[in-house]
N, C-alpha and C positions, 0 to 999 in steps of 0.2 A: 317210331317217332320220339320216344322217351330218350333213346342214346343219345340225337344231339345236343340234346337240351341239356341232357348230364353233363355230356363233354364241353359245352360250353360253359356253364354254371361252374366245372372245375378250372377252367383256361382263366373263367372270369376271374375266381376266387385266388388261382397261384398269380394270376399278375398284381391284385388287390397287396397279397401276402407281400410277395417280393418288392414292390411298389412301397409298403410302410417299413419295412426291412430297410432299401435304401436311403431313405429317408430317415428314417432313426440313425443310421448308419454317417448319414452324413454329417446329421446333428451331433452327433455324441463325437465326429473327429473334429468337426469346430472347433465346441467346449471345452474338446483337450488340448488341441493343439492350437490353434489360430487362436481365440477370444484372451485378450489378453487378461493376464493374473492380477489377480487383486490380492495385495499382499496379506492386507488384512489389519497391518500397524497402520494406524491414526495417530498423528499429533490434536490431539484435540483435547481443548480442556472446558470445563464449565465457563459460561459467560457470567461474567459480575460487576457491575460498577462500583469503577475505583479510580483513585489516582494514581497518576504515569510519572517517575523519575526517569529523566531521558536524558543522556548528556552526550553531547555530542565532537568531538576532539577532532580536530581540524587544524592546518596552518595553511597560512596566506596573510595579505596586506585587510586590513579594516580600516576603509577611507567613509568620510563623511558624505550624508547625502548632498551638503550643501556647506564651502566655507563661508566664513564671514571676517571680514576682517575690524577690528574695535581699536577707535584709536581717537582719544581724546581731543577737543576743541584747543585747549588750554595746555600750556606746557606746565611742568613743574613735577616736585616728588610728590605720592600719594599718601596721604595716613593711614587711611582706610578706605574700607571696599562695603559695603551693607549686604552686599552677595557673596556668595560662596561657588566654589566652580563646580558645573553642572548645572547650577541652577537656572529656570527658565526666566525671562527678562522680555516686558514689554520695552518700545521704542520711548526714551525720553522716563523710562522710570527707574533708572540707574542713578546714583547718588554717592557720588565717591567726596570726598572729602580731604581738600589737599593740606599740605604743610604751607603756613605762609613763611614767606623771608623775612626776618628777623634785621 
């Protein structure tokens, strides 16, 4: 009654063996072959607060969000303007100042 027990205990043992054999076997052709590589370069650099020069170069048209068009109550020539162009201007707080005729 001892033999089968041995002979089983060995059947047990070589399929055990061959069973983590496969299996290592199979992991280790993964790893090489399939799992893809890591090359191992990183772009990576320290993080640090700072400020960004950024400029950007481009062509195309640059149209207004909105025109307007400005155009006097009163005819005649201007002498002066109390604004300068770009500057921002409420309604009725503009103060041009004309030439009178002579």
């Amino acid at each position: 009654m001892t033999k089968p027990k041995s002979k089983k205990l060995k059947l047990g043992l070589t399929i055990a063996v061959v069973s983590i054999l496969v299996v290592g076997g199979g992991y280790f052709a993964y790893d090489q072959f399939a799992k893809p590589k890591d090359s191992g370069k990183r772009n990576a650099i320290a993080v640090k607060r700072a400020d960004v020069d950024l400029a950007v170069l481009a062509t195309g048209t640059i149209r207004p969000e909105q025109d307007v068009k400005i155009s006097p109550k009163q005819t005649g020539l201007l002498k002066s303007l109390l604004v300068k162009q770009g500057d921002r201007v409420k309604k009725a707080k503009l103060s041009p100042r004309w030439m009178t005729a002579i």
